[in-house]
ZAMARGU-4260 file (C-alpha; in steps of 0.2 Angstrom, whole numbers, plus 5000, padded with zeros to 4 digits):
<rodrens>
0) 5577/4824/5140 | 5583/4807/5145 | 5573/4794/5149 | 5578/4781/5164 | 5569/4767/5172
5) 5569/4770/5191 | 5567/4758/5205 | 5555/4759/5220 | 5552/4746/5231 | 5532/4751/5235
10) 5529/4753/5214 | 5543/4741/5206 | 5550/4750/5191 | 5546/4768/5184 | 5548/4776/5169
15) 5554/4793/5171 | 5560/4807/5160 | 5575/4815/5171 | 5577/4833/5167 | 5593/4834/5157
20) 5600/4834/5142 | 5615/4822/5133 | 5622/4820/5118 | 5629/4803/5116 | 5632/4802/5098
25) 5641/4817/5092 | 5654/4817/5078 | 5664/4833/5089 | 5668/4840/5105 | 5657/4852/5115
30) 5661/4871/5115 | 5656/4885/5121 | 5640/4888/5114 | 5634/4869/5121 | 5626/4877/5135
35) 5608/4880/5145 | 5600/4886/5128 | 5602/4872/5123 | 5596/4861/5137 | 5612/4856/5142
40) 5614/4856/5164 | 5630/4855/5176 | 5634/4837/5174 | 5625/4832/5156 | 5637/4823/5146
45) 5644/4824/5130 | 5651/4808/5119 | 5660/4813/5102 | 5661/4795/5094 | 5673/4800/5082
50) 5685/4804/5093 | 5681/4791/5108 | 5681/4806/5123 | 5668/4809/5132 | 5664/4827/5141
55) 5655/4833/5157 | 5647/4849/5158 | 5652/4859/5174 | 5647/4876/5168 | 5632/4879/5156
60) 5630/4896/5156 | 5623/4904/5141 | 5639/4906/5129 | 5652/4902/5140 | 5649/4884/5142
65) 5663/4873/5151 | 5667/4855/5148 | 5677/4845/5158 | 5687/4831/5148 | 5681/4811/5156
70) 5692/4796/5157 | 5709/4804/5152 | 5725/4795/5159 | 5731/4804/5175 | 5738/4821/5171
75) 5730/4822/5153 | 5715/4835/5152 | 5710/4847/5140 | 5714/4865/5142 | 5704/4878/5136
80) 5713/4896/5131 | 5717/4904/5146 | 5711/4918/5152 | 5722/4932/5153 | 5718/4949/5167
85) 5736/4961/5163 | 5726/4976/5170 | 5718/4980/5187 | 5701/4974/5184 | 5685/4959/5188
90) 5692/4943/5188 | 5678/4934/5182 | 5668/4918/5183 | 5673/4917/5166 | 5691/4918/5168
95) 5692/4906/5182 | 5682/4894/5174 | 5697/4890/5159 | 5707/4884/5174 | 5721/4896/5171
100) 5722/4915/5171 | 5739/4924/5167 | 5747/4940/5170 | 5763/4944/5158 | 5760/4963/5162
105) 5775/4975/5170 | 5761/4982/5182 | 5754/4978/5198 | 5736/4970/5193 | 5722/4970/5207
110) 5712/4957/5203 | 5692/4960/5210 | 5681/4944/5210 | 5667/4943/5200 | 5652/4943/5213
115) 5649/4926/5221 | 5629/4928/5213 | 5638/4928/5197 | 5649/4914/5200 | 5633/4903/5204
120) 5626/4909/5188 | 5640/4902/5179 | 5637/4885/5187 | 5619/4884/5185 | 5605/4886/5199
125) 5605/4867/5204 | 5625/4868/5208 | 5623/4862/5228 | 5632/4867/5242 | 5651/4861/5240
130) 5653/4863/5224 | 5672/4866/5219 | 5682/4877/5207 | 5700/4873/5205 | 5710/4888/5195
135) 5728/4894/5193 | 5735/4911/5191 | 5753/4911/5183 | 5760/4929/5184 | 5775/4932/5173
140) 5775/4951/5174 | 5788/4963/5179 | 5792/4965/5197 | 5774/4966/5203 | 5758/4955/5212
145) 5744/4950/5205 | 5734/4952/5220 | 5712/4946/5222 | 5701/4956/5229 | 5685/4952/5238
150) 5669/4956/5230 | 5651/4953/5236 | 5648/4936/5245 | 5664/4929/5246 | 5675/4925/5259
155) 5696/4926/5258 | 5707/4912/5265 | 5727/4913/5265 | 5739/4923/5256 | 5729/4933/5239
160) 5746/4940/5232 | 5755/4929/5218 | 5773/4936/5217 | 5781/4942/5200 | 5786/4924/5191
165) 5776/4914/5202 | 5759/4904/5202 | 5746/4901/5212 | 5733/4889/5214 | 5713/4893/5220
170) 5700/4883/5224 | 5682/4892/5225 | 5668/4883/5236 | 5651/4884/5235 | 5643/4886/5253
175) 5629/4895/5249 | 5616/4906/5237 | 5628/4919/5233 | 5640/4914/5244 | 5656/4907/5240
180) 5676/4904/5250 | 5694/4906/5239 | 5705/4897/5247 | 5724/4899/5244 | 5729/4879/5239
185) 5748/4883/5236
</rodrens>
């Protein structure tokens, strides 16, 4: 719990508790395991003084926390392992949350999403409307797509089909309770 002094101009200041949890003095980064268990919400952050970064919290769900790297020069980030889908299969909220999901199989891979209820699970039941997921898929496989598939709640919007040694880029948004739009970026 952090607690803030607020401002209102009928009462003057107020103390508050505000109902999320940082960590400004840690020694490493976050992981996986930083997550709602542990108080954490979309948007706490996450200071390792050791290392001078700081982190911001966009997924907390329980073991598969995500932590988005702050204050980086341009271009510089962290990467998490990405995920990898070389079979027909769910691509999950999981996968799209490292950022990058690669396909080195020789096969065609049909690529379901993971519900959109699921995908709002993975960012927490306060994630608003709007919220944005940027992810690329790099298919490096034989002579055959990686194609997405629809699943509950989700719209499609452009081309789903990433060509044998090609990428694509994704950007999932939020517009709703269990009701989310991919967009084909590039």
């Amino acid at each position: 719990m952090t607690r803030a002094v607020l401002f209102a101009s009928d009462k003057g200041d107020i103390t508050a508790n505000l109902a999320f949890t940082n960590n400004l003095s840690a020694t490493t980064d976050p992981g996986v395991t930083n997550d709602t268990t542990q108080g954490y919400t979309v948007g706490s952050q996450w200071v390792n003084t050791t290392a001078n970064r700081i982190w911001t919290a966009i997924s907390v769900a329980a073991g598969a926390a995500v932590w988005a790297l702050d204050g980086g020069a341009a271009g510089v980030g962290s990467q998490v392992t990405p995920g990898t889908l070389n079979a027909s299969g769910t691509l999950t909220a999981a996968l799209m949350l490292t950022g990058l999901v690669t396909s080195t199989t020789g096969a065609a891979v049909a690529a379901t999403l993971d519900t959109a209820a699921n995908l709002d699970t993975a960012f927490g039941a306060n994630a608003p409307n709007n919220t944005s997921l940027d992810f690329s898929v790099v298919n490096t496989g034989g002579a055959n797509a990686f194609t997405i598939g629809t699943a509950a709640g989700w719209t499609l919007v452009g081309a789903m089909a990433v060509a044998q040694n090609t990428s694509g880029r994704f950007r999932a948004r939020k517009t709703g309770t269990g009701a989310w739009t991919l967009y084909r970026i590039s």
